[in-house]
Steps between C-alpha positions, in 0.01 A plus 500: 500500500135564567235393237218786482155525280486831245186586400655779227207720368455629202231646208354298208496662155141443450507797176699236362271184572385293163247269464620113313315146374668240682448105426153661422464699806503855580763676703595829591897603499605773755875619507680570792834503646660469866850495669802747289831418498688597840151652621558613905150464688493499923863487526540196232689504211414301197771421297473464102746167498259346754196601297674387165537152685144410638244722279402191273381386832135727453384333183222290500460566869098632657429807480215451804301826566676595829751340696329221638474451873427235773379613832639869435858277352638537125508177355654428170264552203608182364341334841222267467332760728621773343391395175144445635493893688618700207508302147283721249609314183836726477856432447862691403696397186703669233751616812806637367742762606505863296691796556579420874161378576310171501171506269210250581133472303244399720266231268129493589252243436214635433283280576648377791509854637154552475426169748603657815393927601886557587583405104165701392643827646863440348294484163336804582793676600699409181221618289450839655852563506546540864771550622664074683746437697722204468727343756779265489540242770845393575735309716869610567812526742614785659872571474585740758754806358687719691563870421219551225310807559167423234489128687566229771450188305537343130252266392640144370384181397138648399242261414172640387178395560222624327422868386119623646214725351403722753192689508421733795749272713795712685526248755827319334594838335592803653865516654368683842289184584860361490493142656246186482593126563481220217428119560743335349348111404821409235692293732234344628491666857288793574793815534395866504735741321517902556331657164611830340264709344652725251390710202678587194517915417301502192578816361783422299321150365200713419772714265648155313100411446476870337805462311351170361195649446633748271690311299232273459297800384780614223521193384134435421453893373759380267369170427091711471666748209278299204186504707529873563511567134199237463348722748582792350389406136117406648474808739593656154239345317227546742567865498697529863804627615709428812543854676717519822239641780557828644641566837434888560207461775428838531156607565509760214620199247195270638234748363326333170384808239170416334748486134737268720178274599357510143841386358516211760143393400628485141775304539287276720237439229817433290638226682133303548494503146830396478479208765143431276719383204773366722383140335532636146810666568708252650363234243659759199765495714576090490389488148747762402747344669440133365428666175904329332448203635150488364665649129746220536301202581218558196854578260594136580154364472453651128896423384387128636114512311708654172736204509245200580312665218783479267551152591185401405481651157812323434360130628224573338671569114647183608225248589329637227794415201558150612099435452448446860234729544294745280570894575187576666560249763872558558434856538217394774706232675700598792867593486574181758338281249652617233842462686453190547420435121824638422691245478269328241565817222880352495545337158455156496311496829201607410180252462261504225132633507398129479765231511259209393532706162786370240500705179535334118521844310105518453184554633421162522631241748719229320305168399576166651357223347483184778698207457406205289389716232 
């Protein structure tokens, strides 16, 4: 069986393209997809067993900005040379296989992009949402079939090679321009082999990307419902309300009455005033709406200045029974001082006021008289 090149075209999702910090660097994310199950394109069928089998094959392969080309020749984009002609810093990962069709994201560096003009205008593109093609470069045989009226071949053994970013390129992309030749360097000798250009009918891919879409959409209405009554709570505040425009465009219905104009002017002179307190009015707002937890936390601070001071009335009574200090200065001294005291005021444990002191049951110490006498 014959080996052939397919170059299989195909559009980017660049509505869908995010922007990510990787390892510290920037890079920009663009969706797109390439090759559905049992697909038929210039008389070739595609079959979804031999897509199951080799898709894996696309990750972490170049995504080079065209196919790249020696003397008017596709080479491989995984080439030495074909690295050098059309490397702008991209590559595909995250390939898997959904709903009969194999999804890629194209990963940008940034900052390598922006070193060469051809990575500059991919940038550009991705940014102003134009519209970029992609296209998937693969190897296959051709299995010849018999009797099939939609084709003449099935494509086996598929290998893929890289998936391109094209921009204003229909050289590798269009199925009219039909054949090219590729240099084939893999087995060491220089082999041309006959390359397919083919392009994938878009139509019903742009529908699953609109189905997606959508339920993307419901999902984050549903997900937005607390914001919208935020919203709707400030606009409230500030004296607006969300009206649904009007769609009559009659001529007669365009005509502003000098009432209809004053009115308007009002509600204009309204709404500066309105946005001239917006400051006051949303800070009401948050202190409203901290207002419990406020309530709460000075509760807990008085319930724990209530009990310290109940403490230290209590220490206090006590330092001041077992004569270790005087009233006025256990009511002055503070209550960790007077915890640590504590332990003193237990009977027995307390020390005297002066324990050089020994008492005889008078006012006078006892007489000694010295020895010898």
């Amino acid at each position: 069986m014959p080996q052939v090149r397919v170059n299989v075209r195909t559009l980017a999702n660049v509505k869908a393209a995010r922007k990510e910090k990787r390892n510290g660097r920037d890079v920009v994310i663009v969706p797109s997809a390439t090759l559905p199950d049992d697909i038929v394109m210039n008389g070739i069928k595609y079959p979804a067993d031999e897509i199951a089998k080799s898709f894996k094959g696309l990750e972490r392969t170049p995504a080079p900005l065209g196919h790249p080309t020696i003397n008017g020749k596709f080479v491989s984009a995984s080439d030495p040379e074909g690295l050098n002609l059309g490397y702008v810093g991209a590559w595909n990962e995250n390939v898997r296989r959904e709903k009969g069709r194999v999804l890629i994201d194209k990963v940008i560096d940034v900052e390598v992009a922006n070193r060469t003009e051809g990575g500059k205008a991919v940038l550009e593109a991705v940014n102003a949402g134009t519209p970029i093609h992609t296209s998937t470069g693969l190897l296959c045989t051709l299995e010849a079939v018999n009797g099939a009226k939609d084709h003449k071949h099935i494509a086996r053994n598929i290998h893929w090679d890289h998936d391109a970013i094209l921009l204003n390129d229909t050289g590798a992309a269009t199925p009219e321009q039909g054949v090219g030749m590729l240099v084939n360097k893999t087995s060491g000798e220089v082999e041309e082999i006959e390359v397919i250009n083919s392009a994938v009918q878009e139509a019903e891919r742009d529908i699953d990307w609109a189905m997606d879409s959508l339920a993307r959409a419901l999902e984050k209405r549903q997900r937005a419902g607390l914001l919208d009554k935020l919203k709707a709570v400030i606009l409230e505040g500030l004296g607006i309300s969300e009206r649904s425009p009007s769609t009559n465009k009659k001529e007669d219905d365009m005509s502003v009455s000098d009432e209809q104009f004053k009115s308007l002017s009002d509600e204009v002179k309204t709404l500066s005033e309105g946005m001239g307190k917006i400051g006051e009015t949303i800070a009401n707002a948050v202190t409203t709406a901290l207002k419990p937890v406020l309530d709460q936390q000075a509760e807990m601070v008085a319930n724990a200045k209530a009990k310290d001071d109940a403490e230290h009335a209590e220490l206090v009574g006590k330092v001041v029974k077992a004569n270790l200090l005087d009233e006025a200065t256990a009511k002055a001294t503070p209550l960790n001082t007077l915890r640590a005291l504590a332990p003193k005021t237990e009977p027995g444990k307390a020390a005297p006021l002066n324990s050089a002191f020994k008492g005889t049951g008078s006012d006078k110490p006892a007489f000694t008289p010295p020895k010898g006498e």
